[in-house]
C-alpha positions in Angstrom: 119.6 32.5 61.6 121.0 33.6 58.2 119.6 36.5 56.0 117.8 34.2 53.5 115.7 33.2 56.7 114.9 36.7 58.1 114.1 37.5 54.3 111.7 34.8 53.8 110.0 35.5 57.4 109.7 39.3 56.5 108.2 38.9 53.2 105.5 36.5 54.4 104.7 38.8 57.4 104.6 41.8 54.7 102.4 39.5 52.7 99.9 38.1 55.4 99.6 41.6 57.3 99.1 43.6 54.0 97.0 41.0 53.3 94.9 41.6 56.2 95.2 45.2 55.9 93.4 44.9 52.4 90.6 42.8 53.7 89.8 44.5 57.0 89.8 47.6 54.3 87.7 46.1 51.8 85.1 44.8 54.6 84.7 48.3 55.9 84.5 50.0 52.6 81.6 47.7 51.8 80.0 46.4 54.5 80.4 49.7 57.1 77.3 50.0 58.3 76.9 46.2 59.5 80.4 46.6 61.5 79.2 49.7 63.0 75.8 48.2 63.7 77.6 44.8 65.3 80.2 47.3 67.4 77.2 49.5 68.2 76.0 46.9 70.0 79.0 46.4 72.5 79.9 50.0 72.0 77.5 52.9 72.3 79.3 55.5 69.8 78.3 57.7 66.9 78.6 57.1 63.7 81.2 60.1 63.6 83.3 58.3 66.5 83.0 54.8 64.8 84.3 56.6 61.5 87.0 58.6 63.1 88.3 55.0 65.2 88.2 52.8 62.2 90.1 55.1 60.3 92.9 55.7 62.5 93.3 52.0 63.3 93.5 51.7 59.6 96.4 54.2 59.3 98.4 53.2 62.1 98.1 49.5 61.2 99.9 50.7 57.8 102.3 52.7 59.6 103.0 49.6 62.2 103.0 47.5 58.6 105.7 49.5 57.2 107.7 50.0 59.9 108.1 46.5 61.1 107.3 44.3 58.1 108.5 46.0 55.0 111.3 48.0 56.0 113.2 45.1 57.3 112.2 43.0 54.5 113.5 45.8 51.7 117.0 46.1 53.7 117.2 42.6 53.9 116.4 42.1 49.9 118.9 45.3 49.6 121.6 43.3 51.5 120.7 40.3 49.7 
């Protein structure tokens, strides 16, 4: 596998996970309360607890975004 490879696999994974990043974001920004109603359902937590999981699965999903989708692909760009 040659670098122009791993540098078009590592840009599209930057662009579909970021891409899911934004709309998993943008859903619970807007529409919160009916997530937390569905999980409710399944899961009996507070609000507090729903809040305090959705945000830390937010922020590690960046970090895990970072790490292993746009780091590679900015070395491999760098090493062009």
């Amino acid at each position: 596998m040659d670098i122009a490879t791993l540098r078009t696999f590592f840009m599209w994974c930057t662009i579909l996970n970021g891409g899911m990043l934004v709309i998993s974001s943008l859903g619970l920004t807007f529409a919160g309360n009916l997530i937390y109603r569905v999980h409710n359902r399944w899961f009996k937590m507070s609000r507090e607890a729903f809040n305090i999981v959705v945000y830390s699965f937010i922020g590690f999903y960046k970090i895990i975004l970072m790490v292993f989708c746009l780091v590679p692909y900015v070395v491999l760009v760098i090493m062009g």
